[in-house]
Phi, psi and omega in degrees: 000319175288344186285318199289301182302344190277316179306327171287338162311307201281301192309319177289345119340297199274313150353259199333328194274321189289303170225067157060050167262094163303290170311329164305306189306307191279350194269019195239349184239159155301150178238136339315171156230132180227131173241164201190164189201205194261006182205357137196178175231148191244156173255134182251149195175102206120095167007279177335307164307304159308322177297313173284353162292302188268351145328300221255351154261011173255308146351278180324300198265359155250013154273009166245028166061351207296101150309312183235156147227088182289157186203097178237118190320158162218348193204163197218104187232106173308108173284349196143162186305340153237035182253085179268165168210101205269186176187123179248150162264185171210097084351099183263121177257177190224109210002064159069032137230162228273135147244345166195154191107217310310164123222145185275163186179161201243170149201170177238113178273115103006080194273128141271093198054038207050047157225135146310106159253178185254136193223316172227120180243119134279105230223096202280019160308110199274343163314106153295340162297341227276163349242057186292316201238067188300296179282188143319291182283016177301314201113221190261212205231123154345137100020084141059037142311158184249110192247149171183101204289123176256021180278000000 
């Protein structure tokens, strides 16, 4: 049941970017949000922020053509009645062939008010920008995130 509910996040999540529902997206995420890799953590945090976060990953995928943004749960763990904490690949295809990916990433879901949000992304995505700058060509950087470089 936690595996379903966790997928069902990531599908709906991967919905809103594929066609540019922003309000879908954000009623999907905690405001702070923190993502974080191997080479920094950024705190999201702000209308502005969010916005220019799902812009510039909206962007992204439709400036690759990206067709698919698969996202598939492989493990699921109850932290508590209102903690979940998953682990995904993620694969962006462009008419079902890979343009970036797999990669793995965990997150920690948040029950709000009877909605799952996104509260933390871990992402092994080795890019410090992500996930402003998934590709190359996303572009620039959010607006004044609290980035804090582990290099």
């Amino acid at each position: 049941m936690m595996l379903d509910a966790f997928q069902r996040h990531l599908d709906d999540v991967s919905e809103a970017l594929m066609t540019g529902n922003f309000d879908a997206y954000h009623a999907l995420v905690c405001d702070p949000l923190v993502v974080t890799n191997e080479k920094s953590t950024t705190v999201i945090t702000g209308i502005d922020q969010f916005r220019f976060g799902f812009d510039s990953y909206v962007g992204m995928l439709k400036s690759q053509h990206a067709s698919h943004l698969m996202r598939l749960a492989s493990a699921v763990t109850e932290l508590g009645p209102t903690l979940l904490m998953g682990h995904y690949i993620t694969q962006i295809l462009r008419d079902g062939h890979r343009i970036y990916g797999p990669f793995e990433s965990a997150l920690v879901l948040r029950l709000v008010d009877g909605v799952w949000k996104l509260a933390v992304v871990a992402s092994s995505s080795h890019r410090e920008d992500y996930p402003i700058n998934v590709l190359p060509s996303a572009g620039g950087r959010a607006p004044s995130p609290k980035t804090e470089d582990k290099t």
